[in-house]
DSSP file (Angstrom, degrees, kcal/mol; ACC not computed):
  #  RESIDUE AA STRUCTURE BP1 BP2  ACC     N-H-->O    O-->H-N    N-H-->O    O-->H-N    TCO  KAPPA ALPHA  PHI   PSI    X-CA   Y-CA   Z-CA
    1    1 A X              0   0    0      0, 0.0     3,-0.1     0, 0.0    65,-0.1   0.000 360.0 360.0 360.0 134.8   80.9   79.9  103.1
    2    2 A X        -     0   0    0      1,-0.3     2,-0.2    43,-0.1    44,-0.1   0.721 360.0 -30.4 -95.2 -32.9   79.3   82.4  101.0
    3    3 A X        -     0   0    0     42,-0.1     2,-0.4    63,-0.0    -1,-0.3  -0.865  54.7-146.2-176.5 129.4   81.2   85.0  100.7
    4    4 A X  E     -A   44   0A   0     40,-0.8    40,-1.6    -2,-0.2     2,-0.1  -0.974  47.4 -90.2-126.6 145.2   84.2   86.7  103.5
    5    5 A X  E >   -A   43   0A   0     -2,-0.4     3,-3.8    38,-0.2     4,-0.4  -0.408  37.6-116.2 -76.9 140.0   84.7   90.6  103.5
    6    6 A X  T 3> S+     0   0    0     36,-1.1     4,-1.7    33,-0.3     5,-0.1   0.474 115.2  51.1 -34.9 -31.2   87.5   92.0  100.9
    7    7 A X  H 3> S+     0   0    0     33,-0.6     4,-1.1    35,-0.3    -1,-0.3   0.695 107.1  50.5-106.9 -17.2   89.6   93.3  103.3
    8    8 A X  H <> S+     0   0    0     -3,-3.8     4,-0.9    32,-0.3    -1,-0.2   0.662 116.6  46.6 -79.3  -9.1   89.8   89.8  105.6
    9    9 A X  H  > S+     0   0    0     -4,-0.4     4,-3.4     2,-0.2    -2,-0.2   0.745 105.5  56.5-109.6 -24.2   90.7   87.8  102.2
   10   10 A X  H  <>S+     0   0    0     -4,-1.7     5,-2.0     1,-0.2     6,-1.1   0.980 111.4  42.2 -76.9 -44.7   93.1   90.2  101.1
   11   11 A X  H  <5S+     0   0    0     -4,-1.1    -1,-0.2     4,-0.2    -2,-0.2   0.851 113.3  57.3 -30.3 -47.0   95.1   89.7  104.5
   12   12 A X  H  <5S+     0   0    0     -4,-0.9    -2,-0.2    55,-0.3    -3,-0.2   0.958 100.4  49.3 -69.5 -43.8   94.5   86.3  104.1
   13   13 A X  T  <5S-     0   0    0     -4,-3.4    -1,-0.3    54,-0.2    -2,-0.2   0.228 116.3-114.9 -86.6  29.3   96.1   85.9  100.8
   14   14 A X  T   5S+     0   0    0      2,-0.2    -3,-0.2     1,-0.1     3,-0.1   0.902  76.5 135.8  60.5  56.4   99.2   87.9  102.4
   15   15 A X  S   <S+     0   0    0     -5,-2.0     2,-0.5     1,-0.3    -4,-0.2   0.447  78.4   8.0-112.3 -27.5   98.5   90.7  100.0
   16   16 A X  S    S-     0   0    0     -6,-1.1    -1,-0.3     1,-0.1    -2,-0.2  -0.967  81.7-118.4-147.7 157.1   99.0   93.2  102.9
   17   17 A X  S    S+     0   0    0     -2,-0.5     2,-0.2    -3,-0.1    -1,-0.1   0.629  87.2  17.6 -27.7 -58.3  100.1   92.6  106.4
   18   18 A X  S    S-     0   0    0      1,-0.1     4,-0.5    -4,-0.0     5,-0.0  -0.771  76.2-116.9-130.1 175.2   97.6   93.4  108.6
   19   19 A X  S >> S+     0   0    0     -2,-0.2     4,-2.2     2,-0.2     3,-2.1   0.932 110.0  66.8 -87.4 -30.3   93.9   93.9  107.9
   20   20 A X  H 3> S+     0   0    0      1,-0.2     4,-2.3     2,-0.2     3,-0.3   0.900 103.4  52.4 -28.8 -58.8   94.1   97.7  109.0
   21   21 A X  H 34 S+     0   0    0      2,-0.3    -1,-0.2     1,-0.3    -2,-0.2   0.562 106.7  44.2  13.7 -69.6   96.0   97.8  106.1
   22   22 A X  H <4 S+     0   0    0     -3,-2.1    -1,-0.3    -4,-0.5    -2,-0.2   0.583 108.4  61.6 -95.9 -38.5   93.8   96.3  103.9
   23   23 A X  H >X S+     0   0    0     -4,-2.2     3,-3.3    -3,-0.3     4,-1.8   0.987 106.9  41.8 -50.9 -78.3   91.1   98.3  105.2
   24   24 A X  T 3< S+     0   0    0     -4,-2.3     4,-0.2     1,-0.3    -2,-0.2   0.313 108.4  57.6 -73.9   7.8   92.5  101.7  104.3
   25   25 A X  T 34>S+     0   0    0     -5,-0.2     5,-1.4     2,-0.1     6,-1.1   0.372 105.8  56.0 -79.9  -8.1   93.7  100.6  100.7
   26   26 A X  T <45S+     0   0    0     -3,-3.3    -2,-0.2     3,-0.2    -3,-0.1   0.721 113.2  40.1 -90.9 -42.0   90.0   99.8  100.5
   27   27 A X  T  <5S+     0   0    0     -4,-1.8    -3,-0.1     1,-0.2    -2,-0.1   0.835 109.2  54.1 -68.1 -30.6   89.3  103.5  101.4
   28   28 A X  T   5S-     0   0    0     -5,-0.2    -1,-0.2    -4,-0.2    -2,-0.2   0.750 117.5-109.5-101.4 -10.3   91.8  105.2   99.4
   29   29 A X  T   5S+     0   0    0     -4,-0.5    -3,-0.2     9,-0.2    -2,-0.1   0.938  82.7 120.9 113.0  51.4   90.5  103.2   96.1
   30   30 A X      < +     0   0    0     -5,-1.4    23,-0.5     8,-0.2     2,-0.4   0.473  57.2  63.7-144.5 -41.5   93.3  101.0   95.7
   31   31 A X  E     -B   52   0B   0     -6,-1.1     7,-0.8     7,-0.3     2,-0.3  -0.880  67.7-173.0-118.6 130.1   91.6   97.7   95.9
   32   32 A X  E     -BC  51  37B   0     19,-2.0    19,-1.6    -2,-0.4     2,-0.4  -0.891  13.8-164.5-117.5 162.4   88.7   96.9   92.7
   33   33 A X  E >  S-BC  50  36B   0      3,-2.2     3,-2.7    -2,-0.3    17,-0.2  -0.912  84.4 -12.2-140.6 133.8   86.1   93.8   92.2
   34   34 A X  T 3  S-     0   0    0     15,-1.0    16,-0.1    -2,-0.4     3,-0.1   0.497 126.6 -51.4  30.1  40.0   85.1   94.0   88.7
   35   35 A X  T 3  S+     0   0    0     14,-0.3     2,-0.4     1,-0.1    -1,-0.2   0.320 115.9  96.0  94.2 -11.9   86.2   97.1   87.4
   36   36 A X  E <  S-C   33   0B   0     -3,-2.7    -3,-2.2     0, 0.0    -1,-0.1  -0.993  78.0-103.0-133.0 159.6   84.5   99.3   90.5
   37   37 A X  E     -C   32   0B   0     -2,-0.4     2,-0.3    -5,-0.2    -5,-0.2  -0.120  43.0-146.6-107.8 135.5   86.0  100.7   93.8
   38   38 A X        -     0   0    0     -7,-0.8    -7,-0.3   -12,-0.1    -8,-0.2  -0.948  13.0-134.8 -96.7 166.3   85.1   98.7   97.0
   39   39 A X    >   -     0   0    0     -2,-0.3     3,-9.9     1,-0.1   -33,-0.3  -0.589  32.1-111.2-102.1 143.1   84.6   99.3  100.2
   40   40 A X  T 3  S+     0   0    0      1,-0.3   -33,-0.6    -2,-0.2   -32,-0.3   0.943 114.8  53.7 -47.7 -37.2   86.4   96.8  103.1
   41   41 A X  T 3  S+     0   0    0    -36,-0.1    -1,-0.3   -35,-0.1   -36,-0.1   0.588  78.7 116.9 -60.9   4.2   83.0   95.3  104.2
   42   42 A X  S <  S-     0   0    0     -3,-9.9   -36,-1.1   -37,-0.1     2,-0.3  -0.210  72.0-123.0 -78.3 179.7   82.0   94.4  100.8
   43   43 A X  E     -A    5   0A   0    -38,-0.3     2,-0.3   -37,-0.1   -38,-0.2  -0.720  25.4-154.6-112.7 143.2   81.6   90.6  100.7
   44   44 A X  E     -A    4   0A   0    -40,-1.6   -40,-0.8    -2,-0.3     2,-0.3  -0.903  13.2-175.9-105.9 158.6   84.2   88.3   97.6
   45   45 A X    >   -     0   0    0     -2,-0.3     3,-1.4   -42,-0.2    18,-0.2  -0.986  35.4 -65.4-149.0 164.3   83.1   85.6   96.6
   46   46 A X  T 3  S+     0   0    0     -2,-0.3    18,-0.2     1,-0.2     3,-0.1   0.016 116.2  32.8 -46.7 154.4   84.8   82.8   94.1
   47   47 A X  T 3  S+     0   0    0     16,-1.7    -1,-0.2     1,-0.4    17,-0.1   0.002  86.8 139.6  91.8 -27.4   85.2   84.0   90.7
   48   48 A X    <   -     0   0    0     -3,-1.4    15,-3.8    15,-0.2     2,-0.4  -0.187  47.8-135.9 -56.6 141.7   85.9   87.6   91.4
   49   49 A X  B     -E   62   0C   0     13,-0.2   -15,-1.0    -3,-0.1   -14,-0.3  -0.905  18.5-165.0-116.8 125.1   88.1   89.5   89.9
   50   50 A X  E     -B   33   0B   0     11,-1.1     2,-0.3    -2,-0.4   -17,-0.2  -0.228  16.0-168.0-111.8 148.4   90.7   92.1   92.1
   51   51 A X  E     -B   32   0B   0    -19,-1.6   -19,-2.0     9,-0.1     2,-0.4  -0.940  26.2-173.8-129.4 116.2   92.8   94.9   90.6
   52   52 A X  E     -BD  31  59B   0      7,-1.6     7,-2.3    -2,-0.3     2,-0.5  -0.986  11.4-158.6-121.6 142.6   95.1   95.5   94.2
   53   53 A X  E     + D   0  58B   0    -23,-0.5     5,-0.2    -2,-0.4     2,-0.2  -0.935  27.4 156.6-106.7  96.2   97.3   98.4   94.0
   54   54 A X  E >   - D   0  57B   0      3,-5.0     3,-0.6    -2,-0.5   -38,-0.1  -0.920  63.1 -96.2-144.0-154.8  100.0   98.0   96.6
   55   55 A X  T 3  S+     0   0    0     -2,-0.2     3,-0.1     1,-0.2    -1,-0.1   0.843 122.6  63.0 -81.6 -15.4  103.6   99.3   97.1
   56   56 A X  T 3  S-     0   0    0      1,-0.4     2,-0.4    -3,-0.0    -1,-0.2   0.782 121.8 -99.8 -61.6 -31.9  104.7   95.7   95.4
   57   57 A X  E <   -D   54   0B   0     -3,-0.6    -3,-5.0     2,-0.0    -1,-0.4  -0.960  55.5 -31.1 140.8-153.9  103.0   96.8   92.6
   58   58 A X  E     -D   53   0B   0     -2,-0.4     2,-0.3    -5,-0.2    -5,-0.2  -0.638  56.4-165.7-110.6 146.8   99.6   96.5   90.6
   59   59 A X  E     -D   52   0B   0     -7,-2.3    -7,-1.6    -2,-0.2     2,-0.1  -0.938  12.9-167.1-137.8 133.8   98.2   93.0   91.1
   60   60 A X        +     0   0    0     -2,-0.3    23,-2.6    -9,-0.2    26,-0.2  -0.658  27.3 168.3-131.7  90.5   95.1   91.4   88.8
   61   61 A X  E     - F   0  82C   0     21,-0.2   -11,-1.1    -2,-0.1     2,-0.5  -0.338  31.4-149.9 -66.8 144.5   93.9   88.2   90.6
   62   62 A X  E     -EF  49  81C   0     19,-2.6     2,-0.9   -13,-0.2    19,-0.7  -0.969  30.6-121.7-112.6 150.5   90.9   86.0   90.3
   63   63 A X  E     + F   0  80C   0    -15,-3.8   -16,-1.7    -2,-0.5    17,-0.2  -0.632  35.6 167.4-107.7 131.2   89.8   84.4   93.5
   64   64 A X        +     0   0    0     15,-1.8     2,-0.3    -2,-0.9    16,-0.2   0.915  60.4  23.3 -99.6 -50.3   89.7   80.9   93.7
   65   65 A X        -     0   0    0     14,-2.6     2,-0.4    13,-0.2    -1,-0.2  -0.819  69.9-118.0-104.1 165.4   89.3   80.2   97.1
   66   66 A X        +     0   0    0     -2,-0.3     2,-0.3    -3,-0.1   -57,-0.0  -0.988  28.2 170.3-119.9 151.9   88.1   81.6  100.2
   67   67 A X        +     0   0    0     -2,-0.4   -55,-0.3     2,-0.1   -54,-0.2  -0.909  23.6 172.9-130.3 119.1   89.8   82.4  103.4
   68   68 A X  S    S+     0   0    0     -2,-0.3     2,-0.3   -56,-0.1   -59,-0.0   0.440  72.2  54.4-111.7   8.0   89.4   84.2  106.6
   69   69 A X  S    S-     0   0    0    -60,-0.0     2,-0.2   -58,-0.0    -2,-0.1  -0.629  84.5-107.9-118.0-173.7   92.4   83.3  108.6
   70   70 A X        +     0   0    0     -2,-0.3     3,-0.1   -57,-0.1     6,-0.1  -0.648  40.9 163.5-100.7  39.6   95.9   83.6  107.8
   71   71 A X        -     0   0    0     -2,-0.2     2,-0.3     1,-0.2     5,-0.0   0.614  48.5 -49.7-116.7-168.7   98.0   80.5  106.9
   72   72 A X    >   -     0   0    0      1,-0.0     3,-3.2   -58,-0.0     4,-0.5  -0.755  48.8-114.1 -71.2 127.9  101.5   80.2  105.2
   73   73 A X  T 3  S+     0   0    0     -2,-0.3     4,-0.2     1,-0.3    -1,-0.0   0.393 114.8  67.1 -60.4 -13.5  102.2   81.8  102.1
   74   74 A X  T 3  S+     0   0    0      2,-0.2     3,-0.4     1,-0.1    -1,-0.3   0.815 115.3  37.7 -24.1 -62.4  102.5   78.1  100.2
   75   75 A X  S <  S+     0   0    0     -3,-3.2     3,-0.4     1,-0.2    -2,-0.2   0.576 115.4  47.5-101.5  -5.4   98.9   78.2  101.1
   76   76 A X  S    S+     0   0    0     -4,-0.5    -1,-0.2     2,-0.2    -3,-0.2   0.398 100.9  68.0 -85.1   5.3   97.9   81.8  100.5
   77   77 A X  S >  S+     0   0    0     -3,-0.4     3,-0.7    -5,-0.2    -2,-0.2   0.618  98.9  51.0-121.0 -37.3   99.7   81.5   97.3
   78   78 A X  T 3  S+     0   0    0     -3,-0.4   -13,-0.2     1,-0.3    -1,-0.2   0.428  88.4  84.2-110.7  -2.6   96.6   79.0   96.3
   79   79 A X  T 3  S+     0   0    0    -15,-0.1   -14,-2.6   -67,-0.1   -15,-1.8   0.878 102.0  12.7 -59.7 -36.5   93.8   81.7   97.4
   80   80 A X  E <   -F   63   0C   0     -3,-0.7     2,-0.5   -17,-0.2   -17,-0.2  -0.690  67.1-129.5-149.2 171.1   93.9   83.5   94.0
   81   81 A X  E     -F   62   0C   0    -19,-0.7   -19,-2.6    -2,-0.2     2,-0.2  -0.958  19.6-137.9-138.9 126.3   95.2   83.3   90.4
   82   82 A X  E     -F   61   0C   0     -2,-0.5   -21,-0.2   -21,-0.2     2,-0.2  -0.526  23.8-122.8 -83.7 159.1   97.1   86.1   88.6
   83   83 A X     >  -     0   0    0    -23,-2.6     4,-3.8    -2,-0.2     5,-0.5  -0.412  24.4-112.8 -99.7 156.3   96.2   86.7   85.0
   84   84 A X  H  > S+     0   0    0      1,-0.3     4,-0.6     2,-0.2    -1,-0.1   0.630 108.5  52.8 -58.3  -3.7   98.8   86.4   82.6
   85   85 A X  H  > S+     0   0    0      2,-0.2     4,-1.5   -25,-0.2     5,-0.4   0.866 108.9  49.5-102.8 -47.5   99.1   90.2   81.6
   86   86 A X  H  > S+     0   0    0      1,-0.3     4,-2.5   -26,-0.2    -2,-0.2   0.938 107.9  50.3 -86.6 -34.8   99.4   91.3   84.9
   87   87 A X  H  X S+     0   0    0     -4,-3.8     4,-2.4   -27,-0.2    -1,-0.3   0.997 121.1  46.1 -41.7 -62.4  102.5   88.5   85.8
   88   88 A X  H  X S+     0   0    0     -4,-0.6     4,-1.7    -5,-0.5    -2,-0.2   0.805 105.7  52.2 -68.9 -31.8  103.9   90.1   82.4
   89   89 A X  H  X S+     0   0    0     -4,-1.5     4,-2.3     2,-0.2    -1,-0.3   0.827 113.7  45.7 -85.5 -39.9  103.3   93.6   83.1
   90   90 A X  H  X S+     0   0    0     -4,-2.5     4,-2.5    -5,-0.4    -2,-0.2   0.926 109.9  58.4 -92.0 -17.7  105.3   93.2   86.7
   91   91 A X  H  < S+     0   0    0     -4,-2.4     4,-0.5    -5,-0.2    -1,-0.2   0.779 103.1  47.8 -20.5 -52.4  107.8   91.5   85.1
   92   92 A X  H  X S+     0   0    0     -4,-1.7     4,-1.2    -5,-0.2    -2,-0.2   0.661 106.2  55.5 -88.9  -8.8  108.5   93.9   83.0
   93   93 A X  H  X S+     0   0    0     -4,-2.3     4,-4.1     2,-0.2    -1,-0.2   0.897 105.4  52.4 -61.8 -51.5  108.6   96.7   85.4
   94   94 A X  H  X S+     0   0    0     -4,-2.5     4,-2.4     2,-0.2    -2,-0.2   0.811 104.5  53.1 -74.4   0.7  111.2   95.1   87.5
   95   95 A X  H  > S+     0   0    0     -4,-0.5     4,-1.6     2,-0.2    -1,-0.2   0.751 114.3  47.6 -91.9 -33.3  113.7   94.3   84.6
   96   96 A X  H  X S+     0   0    0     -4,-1.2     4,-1.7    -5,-0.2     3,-0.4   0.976 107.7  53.5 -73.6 -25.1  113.2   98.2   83.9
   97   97 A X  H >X S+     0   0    0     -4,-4.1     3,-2.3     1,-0.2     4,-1.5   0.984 111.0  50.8 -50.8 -73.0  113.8   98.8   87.6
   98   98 A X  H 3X S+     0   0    0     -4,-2.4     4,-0.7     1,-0.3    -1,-0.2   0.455 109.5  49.2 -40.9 -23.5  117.1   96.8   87.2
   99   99 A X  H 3< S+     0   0    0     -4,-1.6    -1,-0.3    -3,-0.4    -2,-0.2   0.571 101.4  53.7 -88.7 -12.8  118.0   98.4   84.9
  100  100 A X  H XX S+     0   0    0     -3,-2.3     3,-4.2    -4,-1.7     4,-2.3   0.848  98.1  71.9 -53.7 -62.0  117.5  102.0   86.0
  101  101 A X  H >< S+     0   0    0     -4,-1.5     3,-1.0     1,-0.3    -2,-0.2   0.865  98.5  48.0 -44.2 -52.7  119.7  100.8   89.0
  102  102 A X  T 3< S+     0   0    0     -4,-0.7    -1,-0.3     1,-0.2     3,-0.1   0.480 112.2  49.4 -53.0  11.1  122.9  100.8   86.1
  103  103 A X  T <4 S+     0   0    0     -3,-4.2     2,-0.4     1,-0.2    -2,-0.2   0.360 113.4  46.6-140.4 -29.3  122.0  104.2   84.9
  104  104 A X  S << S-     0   0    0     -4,-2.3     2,-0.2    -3,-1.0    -1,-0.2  -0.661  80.6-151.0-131.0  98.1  121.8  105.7   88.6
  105  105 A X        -     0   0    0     -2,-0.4     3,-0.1    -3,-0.1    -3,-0.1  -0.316  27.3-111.6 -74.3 128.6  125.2  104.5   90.8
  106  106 A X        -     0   0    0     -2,-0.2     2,-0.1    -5,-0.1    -1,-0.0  -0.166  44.3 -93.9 -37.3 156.0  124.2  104.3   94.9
  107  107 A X        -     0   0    0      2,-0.1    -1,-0.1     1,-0.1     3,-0.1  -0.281  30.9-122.4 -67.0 161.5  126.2  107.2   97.0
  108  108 A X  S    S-     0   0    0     -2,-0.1     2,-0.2    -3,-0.1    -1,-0.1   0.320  74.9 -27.4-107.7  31.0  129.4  106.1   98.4
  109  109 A X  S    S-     0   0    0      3,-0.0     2,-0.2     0, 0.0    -2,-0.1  -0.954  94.5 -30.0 176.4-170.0  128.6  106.8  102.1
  110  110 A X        -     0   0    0     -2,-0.2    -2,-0.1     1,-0.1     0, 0.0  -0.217  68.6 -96.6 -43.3 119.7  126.7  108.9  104.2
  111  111 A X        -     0   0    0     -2,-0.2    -1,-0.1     4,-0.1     2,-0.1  -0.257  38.4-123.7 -48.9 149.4  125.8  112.1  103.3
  112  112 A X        -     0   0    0     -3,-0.1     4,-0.2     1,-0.0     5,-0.1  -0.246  28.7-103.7 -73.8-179.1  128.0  115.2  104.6
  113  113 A X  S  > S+     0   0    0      2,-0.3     4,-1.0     1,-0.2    -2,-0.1   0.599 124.2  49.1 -87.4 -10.2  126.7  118.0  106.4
  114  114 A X  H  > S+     0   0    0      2,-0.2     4,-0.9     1,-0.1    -1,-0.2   0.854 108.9  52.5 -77.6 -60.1  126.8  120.1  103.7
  115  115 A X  H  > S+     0   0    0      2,-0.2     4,-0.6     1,-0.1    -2,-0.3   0.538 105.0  57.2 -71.3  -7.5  124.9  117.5  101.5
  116  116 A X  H >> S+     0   0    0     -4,-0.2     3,-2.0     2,-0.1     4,-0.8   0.861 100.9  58.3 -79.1 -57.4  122.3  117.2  104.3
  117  117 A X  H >X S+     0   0    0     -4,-1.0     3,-4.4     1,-0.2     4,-1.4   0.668 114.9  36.4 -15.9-111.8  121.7  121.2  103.9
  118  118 A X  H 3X S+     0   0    0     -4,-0.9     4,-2.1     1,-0.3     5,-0.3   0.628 114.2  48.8  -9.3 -42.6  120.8  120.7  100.1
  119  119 A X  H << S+     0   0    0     -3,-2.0    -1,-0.3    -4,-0.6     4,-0.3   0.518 118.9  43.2-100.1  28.4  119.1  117.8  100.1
  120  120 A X  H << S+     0   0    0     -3,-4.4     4,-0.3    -4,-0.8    -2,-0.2   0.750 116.7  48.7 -96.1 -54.6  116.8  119.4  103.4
  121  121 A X  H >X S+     0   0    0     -4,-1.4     3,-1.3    -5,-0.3     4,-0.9   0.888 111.5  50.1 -56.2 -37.9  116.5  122.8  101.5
  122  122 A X  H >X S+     0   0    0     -4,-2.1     4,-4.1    -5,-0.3     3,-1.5   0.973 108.6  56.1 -67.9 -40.2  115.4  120.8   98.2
  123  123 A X  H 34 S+     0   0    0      1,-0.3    -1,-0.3    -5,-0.3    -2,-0.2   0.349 110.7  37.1 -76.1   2.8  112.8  119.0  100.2
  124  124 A X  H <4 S+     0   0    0     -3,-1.3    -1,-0.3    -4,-0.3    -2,-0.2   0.138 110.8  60.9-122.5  22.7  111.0  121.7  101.5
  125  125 A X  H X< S+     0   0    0     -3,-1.5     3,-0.6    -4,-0.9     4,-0.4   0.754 110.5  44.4 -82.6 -51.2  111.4  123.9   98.1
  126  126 A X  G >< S+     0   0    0     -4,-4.1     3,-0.5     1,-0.2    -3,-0.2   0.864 112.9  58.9 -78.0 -27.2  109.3  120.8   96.2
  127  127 A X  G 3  S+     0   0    0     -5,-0.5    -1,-0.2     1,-0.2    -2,-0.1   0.695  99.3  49.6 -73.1   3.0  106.8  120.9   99.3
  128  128 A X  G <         0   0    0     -3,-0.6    -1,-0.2     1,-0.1    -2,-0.1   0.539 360.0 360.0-108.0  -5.7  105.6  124.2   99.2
  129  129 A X    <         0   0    0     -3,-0.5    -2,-0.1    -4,-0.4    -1,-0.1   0.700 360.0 360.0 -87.0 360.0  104.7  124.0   94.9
């Protein structure tokens, strides 16, 4: 196997759910191969190296194997290798994450009806700027 297209290996190595998915992170510029923007049909092939963008965070893989199916995450786990700045870098995001969470305490129920007002009126005041 020569090569399988970006947006079937990124599925495979369970970086997003479905390949629709994986297709339209391909569109919106989200997924790079060596520093430039592809498109889903482009072909990977070992050695590459991926910058994926996804709501887990920012990802910089090299790809070791290739995959067109889907397996268990044990074995999608083994598709790719992350580089050591980018392990460090999302590390260090989530210990600031955790640590925003002491600095901003959860509500302590449901909003009131009162509090839905506000937080509806705020939320179409910041959509119209």
């Amino acid at each position: 196997m020569s090569g399988v297209r970006i947006d079937k290996w990124l599925w495979a190595a369970r970086f997003f759910k479905t390949r629709s998915l994986a297709t339209r992170a391909c569109e919106l510029g989200r997924i790079q191969s060596n520093n430039h923007p592809v498109k889903a049909a482009r072909e990977v092939r070992v050695g590459d190296l991926l910058q994926i963008r996804t709501e887990a965070g920012e990802f910089s893989v090299e790809v070791l194997v290739l995959s067109h199916v889907r397996g268990p995450a044990s074995i999608a786990q083994t598709l790719y290798r992350e580089t050591e700045a980018s392990r460090e870098l999302r590390l260090k995001l989530a210990e600031e994450r955790k640590a925003l969470k002491d600095f901003t305490p959860a509500p302590e129920g449901r909003p009131s009806k009162r509090d839905r007002r506000r937080i509806i009126q705020f939320r179409s005041l910041r959509g119209r700027e």
